[in-house]
C-alpha positions, 0 to 999 in steps of 0.5 A, spaced: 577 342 214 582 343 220 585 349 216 578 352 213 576 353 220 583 356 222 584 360 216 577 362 218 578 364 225 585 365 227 587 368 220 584 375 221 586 376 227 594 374 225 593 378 219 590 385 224 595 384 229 602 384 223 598 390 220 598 394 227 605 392 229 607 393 221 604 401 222 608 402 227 615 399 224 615 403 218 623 404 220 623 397 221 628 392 216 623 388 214 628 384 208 632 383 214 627 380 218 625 376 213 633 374 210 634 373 217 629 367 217 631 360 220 628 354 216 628 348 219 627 340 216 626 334 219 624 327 217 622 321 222 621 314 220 618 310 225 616 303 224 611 300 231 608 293 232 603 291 236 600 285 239 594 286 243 591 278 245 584 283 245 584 283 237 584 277 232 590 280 228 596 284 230 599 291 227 604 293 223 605 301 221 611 303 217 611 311 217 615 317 215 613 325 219 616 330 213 616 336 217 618 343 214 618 350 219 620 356 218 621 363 222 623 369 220 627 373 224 624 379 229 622 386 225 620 391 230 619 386 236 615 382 231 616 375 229 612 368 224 613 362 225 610 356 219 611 350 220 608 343 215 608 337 216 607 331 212 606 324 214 606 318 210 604 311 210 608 305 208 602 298 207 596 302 211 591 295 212 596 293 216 594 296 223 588 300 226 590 308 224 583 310 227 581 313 220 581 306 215 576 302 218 582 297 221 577 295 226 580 288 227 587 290 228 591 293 234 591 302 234 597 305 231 594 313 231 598 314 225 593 317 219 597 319 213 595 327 212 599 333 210 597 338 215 599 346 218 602 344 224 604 351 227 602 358 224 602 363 228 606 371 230 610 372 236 610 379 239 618 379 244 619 384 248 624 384 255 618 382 259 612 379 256 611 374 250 605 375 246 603 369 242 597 369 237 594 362 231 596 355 231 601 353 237 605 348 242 603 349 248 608 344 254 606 346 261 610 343 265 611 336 265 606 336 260 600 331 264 596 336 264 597 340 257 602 338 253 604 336 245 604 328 244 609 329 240 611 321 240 606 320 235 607 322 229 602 328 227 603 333 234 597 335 238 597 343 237 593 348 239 589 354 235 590 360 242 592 366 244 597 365 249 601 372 253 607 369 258 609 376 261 616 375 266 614 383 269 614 379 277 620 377 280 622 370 280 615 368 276 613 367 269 605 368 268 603 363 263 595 366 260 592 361 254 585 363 251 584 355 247 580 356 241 581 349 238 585 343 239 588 339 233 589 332 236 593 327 233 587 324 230 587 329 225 586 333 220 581 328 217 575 328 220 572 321 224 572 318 231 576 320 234 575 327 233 580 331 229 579 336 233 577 339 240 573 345 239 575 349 246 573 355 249 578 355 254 582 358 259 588 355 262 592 360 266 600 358 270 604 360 275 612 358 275 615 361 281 623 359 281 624 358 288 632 357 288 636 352 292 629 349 293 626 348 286 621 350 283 614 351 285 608 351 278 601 353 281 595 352 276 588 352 274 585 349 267 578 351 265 577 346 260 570 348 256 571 341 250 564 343 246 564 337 242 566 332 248 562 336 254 564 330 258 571 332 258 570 339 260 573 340 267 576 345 271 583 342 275 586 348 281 593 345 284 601 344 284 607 342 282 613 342 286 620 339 283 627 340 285 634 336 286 639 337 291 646 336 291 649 330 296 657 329 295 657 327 288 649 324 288 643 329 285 637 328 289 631 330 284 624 330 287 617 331 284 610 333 288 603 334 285 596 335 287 591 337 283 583 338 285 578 337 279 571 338 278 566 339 273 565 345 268 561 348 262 557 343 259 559 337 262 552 333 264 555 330 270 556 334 277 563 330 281 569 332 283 576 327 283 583 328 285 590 327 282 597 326 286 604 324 284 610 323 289 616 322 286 624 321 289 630 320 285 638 318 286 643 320 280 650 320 278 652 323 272 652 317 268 646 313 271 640 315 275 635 311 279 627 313 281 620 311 285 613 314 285 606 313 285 601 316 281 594 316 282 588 319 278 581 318 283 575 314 281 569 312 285 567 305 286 560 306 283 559 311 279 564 311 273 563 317 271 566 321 277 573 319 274 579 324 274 581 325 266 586 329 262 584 329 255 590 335 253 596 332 256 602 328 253 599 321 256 605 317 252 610 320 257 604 316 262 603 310 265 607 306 261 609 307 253 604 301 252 598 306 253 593 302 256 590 308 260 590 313 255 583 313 259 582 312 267 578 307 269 572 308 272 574 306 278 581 311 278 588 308 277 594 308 282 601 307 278 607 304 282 613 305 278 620 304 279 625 306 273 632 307 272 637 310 266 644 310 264 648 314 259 654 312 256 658 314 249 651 317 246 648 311 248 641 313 252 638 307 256 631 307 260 627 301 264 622 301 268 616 297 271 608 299 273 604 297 277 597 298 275 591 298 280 584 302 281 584 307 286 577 308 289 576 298 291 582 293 292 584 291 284 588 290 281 589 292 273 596 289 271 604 290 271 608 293 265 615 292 262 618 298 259 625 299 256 628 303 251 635 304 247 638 310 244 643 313 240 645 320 238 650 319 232 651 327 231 646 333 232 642 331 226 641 323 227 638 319 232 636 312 232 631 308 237 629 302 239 623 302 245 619 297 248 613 295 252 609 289 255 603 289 259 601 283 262 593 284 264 590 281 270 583 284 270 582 290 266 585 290 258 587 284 255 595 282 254 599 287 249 606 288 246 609 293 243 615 295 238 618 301 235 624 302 231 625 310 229 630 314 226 630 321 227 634 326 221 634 334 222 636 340 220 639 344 222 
């Protein structure tokens, strides 16, 4: 279903485009463009368990993400990009995949599936990058507008994308959204597969030198088929790091307006900030924050939502707000990470809250450790433990992944 759609819409245009440029590149070597192809091969295997005290038995998933890519080299500024992806599971009744039915079991949003995760041309010149078909899109952080790459089948967006560098220490980032493949997919169910989007997603990032760098934004989300997720987001990010004697002092800052757009059914406002310092030596660092994603005390609707960020990367790795509560979220961490002999360690602690009444929601306990063995081998152990007090119910989570790659 998700590559008629594509094949349909996006297709065209990919096959219009390449033909314009192609006329004007007769002189062009094209063998050269595409001899000079880089193709790219990777296989994650990863195998999670999840224990949620809400459901009567625990999840097991064992799977594999075979991804295959392919560019070719530039032809008179012009250039493609393929890439396949095939994910595989290893006994599918043992967890929730969202598509089996598994209702009993904890979610494990895994699907097997064989599905087009990039097609698309690029246009390169000195100063404007033009990107039209099947793409990633990582804005900043990512809280916003992201891959979700943790898991195994990658959220890609079906956009045109312009990214021009023409005005001094600035880059313009312009994405007309057409369709969003979730995670979920390419099968359909519930969740949806995909968003079916009319959106427009326009960035600034201005480099602000010895004081960082300054991304001002707005994000009209128009989500045809989840019209209470369309909205519009106006705000900023600020971040940096300043050198002290042998320390990095790094910092974080965002404020984010949202408000209903398109079709959503519901008129309201909600609003987003993050805080966030940090101290570093150059083998451990050390850092503290807030977010917070505003609620209403009583209308539960009036919450602020991020549908099309990274949210693993989020409120801890436990994922128990992937969807903010009625009442907002307040998050108060704390983390630290060390790095020694290739060897990547990370720990940090959450409290959870609402934002719009005095509750609390839990604390969580996230910790992982990684090893990269060479460029092309990397293994993973990470962990997660909520412990409820008031929303959800306790839950626990692990994952062993090895990562291979070529080149």
């Amino acid at each position: 279903m998700r590559t008629q759609r594509f094949s349909k819409k996006v297709l065209p245009v990919l096959c219009a485009l390449g033909l314009g440029v192609a006329a004007q590149a007769a002189d062009s070597d094209l063998a050269a463009a595409l001899t000079g192809a880089k193709v790219t091969l990777s296989l994650r295997t990863r195998v999670e368990a999840v224990d949620d005290k809400a459901l009567p038995n625990d999840a097991t998933a064992t799977t594999f993400r075979a991804r295959l890519g392919y560019e070719s080299g530039v032809w008179d500024h012009l250039s493609a990009l393929f890439e396949i992806d095939h994910l595989g599971v290893l006994s599918a009744a043992s967890f929730n995949s969202t598509r089996n039915g598994r209702t009993d079991r904890p979610i494990i949003a895994d699907p097997p599936a064989t599905d087009l995760n990039q097609a698309a041309l690029k246009i390169t010149t000195a100063k404007d990058d033009v990107v039209v078909g099947r793409q990633r899109l990582n804005l900043d952080n990512q809280r916003f507008i992201g891959g979700s790459a943790w898991r195994q089948n990658e959220q890609t967006f079906d956009a045109l994308t312009w990214r021009t560098r023409r005005l001094p220490s600035t880059t313009l980032t312009y994405s007309y959204i057409d369709n969003v493949n979730r995670v979920y997919g390419p099968d359909a169910g519930t969740p949806p597969a995909d968003l079916r989007s009319r959106s427009h997603v326009l960035h600034a990032a201005l480099d602000l030198k010895t004081a960082g760098k300054l991304s001002l934004f707005g994000y009209w989300l128009d989500l045809r088929n989840a019209p209470s997720n369309s909205h519009r987001n106006l705000g900023l990010l600020w971040t940096g790091s300043h050198a002290v004697g042998g320390w990095t002092m790094p910092w974080s800052a965002s404020y984010v307006r949202q408000q209903d757009y398109a079709d959503n059914p519901v008129s309201y406002a909600a609003r987003y900030y993050q805080l966030e310092l940090g101290a570093a030596r150059p083998t451990w660092g050390l850092r503290a924050g807030v977010e917070v994603l505003g609620g209403d005390a009583t209308r539960a609707e009036h919450r602020f939502q991020t549908p099309l960020a990274t949210l693993h990367a989020f409120q801890g790795w436990a994922d128990k707000f992937l969807t903010t509560p009625p009442q907002g979220l307040r998050d108060t961490y704390v983390a630290a990470n060390a790095r020694t002999h290739g060897v990547e360690a990370q720990l940090a602690w959450h409290d959870f809250r609402a934002d719009a009444v005095s509750r609390s929601y839990g604390t969580e306990w996230d910790a992982s450790v990684g090893h990269k063995f060479n460029p092309h081998c990397e293994l993973l152990l990470k962990a997660a433990r909520y412990s409820a007090d008031g929303l959800a119910a306790d839950t626990r989570k692990l994952w062993l992944q090895l990562m291979l790659s070529y080149p």
